[in-house]
N, C-alpha and C positions, 0 to 999 in steps of 0.2 A: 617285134613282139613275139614271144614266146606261143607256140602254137596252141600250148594248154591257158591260155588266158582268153577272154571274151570281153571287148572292149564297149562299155556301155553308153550308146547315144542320146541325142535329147530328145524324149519323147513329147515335152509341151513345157512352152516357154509361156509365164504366168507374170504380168506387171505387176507389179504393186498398186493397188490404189489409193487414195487418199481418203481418210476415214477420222473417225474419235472416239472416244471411247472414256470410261471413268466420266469423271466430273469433267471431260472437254478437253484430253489432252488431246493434239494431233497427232495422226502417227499415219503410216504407211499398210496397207494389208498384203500379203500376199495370198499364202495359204490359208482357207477360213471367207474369202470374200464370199464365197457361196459352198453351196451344198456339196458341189460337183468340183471344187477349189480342195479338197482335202488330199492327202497323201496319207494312206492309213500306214502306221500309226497316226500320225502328225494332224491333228485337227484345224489348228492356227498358226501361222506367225506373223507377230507384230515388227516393224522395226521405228522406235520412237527417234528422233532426232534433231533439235531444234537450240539456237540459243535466244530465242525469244521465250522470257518467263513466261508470259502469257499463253505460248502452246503445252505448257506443261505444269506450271505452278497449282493447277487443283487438285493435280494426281487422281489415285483412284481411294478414295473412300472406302467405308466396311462394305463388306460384300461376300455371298457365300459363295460357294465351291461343289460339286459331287461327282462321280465318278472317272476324274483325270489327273493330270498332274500339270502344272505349270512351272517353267523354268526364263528366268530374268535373268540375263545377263546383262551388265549394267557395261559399257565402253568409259564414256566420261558420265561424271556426276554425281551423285551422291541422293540414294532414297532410303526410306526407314519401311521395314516391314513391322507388322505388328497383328496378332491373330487370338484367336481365343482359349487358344491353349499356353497361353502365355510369351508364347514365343516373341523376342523382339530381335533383329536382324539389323544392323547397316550394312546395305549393300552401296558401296563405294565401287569408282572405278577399276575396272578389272576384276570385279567379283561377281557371285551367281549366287542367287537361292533357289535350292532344288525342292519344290512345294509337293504333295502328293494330298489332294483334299481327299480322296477313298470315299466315306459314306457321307462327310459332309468337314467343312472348315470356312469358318468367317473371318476375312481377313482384311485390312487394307494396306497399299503401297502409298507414300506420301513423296512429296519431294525437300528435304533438308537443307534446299537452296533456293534462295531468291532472285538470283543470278547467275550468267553463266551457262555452260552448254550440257544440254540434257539428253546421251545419246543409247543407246542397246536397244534389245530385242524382248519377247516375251512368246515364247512358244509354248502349247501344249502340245502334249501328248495324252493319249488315248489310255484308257485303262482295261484288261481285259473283264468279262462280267464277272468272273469269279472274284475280282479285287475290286470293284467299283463301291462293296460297301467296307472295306476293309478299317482300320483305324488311319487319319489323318496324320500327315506325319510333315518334318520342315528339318531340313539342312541349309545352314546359312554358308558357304566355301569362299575362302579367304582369294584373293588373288594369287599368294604366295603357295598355295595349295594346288594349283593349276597348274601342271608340267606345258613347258614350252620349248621345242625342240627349233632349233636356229645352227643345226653345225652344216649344212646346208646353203651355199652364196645364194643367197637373193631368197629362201624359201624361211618361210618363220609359220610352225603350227600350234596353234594353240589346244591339249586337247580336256573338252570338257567335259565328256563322259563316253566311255566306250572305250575301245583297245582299236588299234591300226598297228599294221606292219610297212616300216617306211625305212628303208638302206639298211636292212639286216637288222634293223633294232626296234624291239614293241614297245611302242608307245599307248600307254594306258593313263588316263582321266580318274578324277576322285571318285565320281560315280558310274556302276561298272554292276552288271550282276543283275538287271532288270528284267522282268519277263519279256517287253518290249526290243531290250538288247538296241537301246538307243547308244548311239555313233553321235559324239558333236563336235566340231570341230571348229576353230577361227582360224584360218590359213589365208597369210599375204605371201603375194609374190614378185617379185621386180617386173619391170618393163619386160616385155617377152619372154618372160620365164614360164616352164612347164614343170609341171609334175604330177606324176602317175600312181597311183595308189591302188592297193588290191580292198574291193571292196564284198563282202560276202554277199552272195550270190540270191540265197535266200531271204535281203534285207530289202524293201524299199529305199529309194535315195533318191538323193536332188542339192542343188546348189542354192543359195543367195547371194547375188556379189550386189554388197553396197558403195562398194568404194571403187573406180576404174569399172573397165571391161573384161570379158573373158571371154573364150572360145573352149566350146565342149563337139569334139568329133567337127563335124560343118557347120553345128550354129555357134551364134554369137549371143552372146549376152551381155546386155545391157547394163547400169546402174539402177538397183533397185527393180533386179527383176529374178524370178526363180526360173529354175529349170528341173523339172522331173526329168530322171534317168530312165533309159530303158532296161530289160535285164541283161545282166552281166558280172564278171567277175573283176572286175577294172574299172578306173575312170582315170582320162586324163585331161587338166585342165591347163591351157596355157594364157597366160594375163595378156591385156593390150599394151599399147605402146608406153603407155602411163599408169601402168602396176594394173594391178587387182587385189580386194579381201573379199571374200567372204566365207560366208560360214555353209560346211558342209556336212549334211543330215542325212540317218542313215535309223531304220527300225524295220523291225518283224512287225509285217501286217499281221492284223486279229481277224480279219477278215469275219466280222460281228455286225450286226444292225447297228447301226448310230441312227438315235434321237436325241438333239441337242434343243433345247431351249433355256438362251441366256447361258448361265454360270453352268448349269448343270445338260452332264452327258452321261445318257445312261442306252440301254438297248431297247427299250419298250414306251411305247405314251403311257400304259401306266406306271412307269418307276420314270417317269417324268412328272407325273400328278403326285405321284409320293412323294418326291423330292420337294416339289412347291408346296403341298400340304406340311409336311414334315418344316420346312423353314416358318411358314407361316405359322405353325404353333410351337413352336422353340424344342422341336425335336430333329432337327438336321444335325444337331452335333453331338446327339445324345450317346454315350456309348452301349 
């Protein structure tokens, strides 16, 4: 390893727990299970998974939003977004809606299948306070819009927001340009394959591998389990003996007071009591 690189280790290895949410879907927690569970930016991540209808067929109903952003990416399956600004979305296999609620957005996720397997993630991120009441905004991105880099034997990245430098060539995501300067990525890997990436030094980061094992520095990780990064300017991960996927996350702390209650995250309890005032009288979407 190159003397000017600084190889990033795992500082805390986070399971997932078993949880629900919406109208009773089941789903997985990692990040978000508690207070002291966050990675700033990174407030939550969910990962849904099931082919029993019944862990998912309620979806999540209308429901508001304030000062974050939420990003779905759907693996198999098929949901319909739909919000108050008109917007309507199918997110289908292989695609992402990139949500930003700012000062407020009511919205619901549904599922458009009666059957069959229901699997992705739903991560927020964190807003700074200067944009927590901004205008609401929704990008629905196609699959076919998702650059995916495979010249590579045995390494397949998928990237869905942010920029990486990876064998001399920059690979950059549809969404790019955030103050957050969120990094996403879905990277598989063959049976004991490695691969090393320069990660910016200034970002928060961490893994989730849902699929196989992986090894980061001396720990191991599991299925369905995260790992926070130490700092550094590097990570490298090599898969177990039966592959690895997961998705690799990377953002500029805000390093801000977070008060979260429910839907809404804001800096203060009173623009907490705003927020629920404001929904409760039909002015959370007000512009």
């Amino acid at each position: 390893m190159p003397a000017s690189q600084k190889l990033r280790t795992v500082s805390r290895i986070l399971p997932a727990i078993n949880t629900s949410d919406g109208a009773g879907v089941r789903l997985r927690r990692s990040i978000g299970s508690g207070e002291d569970t966050r990675l700033d930016p990174f407030l939550m991540l969910d990962e849904f998974s099931s082919d029993n209808p019944g862990d998912y067929i309620a979806g999540f109903p209308s429901h508001p939003h304030r000062g974050f952003e939420t990003v779905t990416y759907i693996l198999d399956g098929h949901m319909r977004h739909e919000d108050h600004l008109g917007n309507q979305g199918d997110l289908q296999s292989g695609g992402v809606q990139w949500m930003t609620a700012g000062r407020g957005i009511i919205h619901s996720e549904m599922p458009q299948q009666e059957e069959g397997r229901m699997r992705g993630f739903q991560l927020w991120i964190n807003l700074p306070s200067n944009e927590k009441m901004k205008p609401a905004g929704y990008r629905d991105i196609a699959p076919d819009e998702i650059p995916v880099h495979e010249k590579e034997q045995g390494v397949r990245i998928k990237i869905i927001a942010g920029e990486i430098s990876f064998n001399d060539q920059l690979l950059r995501g549809p969404i790019y340009g955030l103050t957050t300067e969120p990094l996403y990525l879905d990277i598989s890997l063959d049976p004991n394959k490695s691969i090393r990436l320069p990660l910016v030094e200034k970002l928060n980061a961490m893994a989730y591998v849902f699929e196989g094992q992986a090894k980061i520095a001396e720990s191991d990780l599991s299925t369905h389990s995260a790992a926070f990064f130490s700092e550094g300017d590097t990570v490298e991960i090599t898969a177990g003996v039966k592959g690895a996927r997961f998705l690799l996350l990377a953002g500029l702390p805000l390093n801000e007071p977070i008060v979260q209650y429910g839907p809404f995250v804001m800096n203060t309890v009173t623009e907490i009591k705003q927020a629920i005032h404001d929904y409760q009288t039909g002015q959370l979407t007000a512009v």
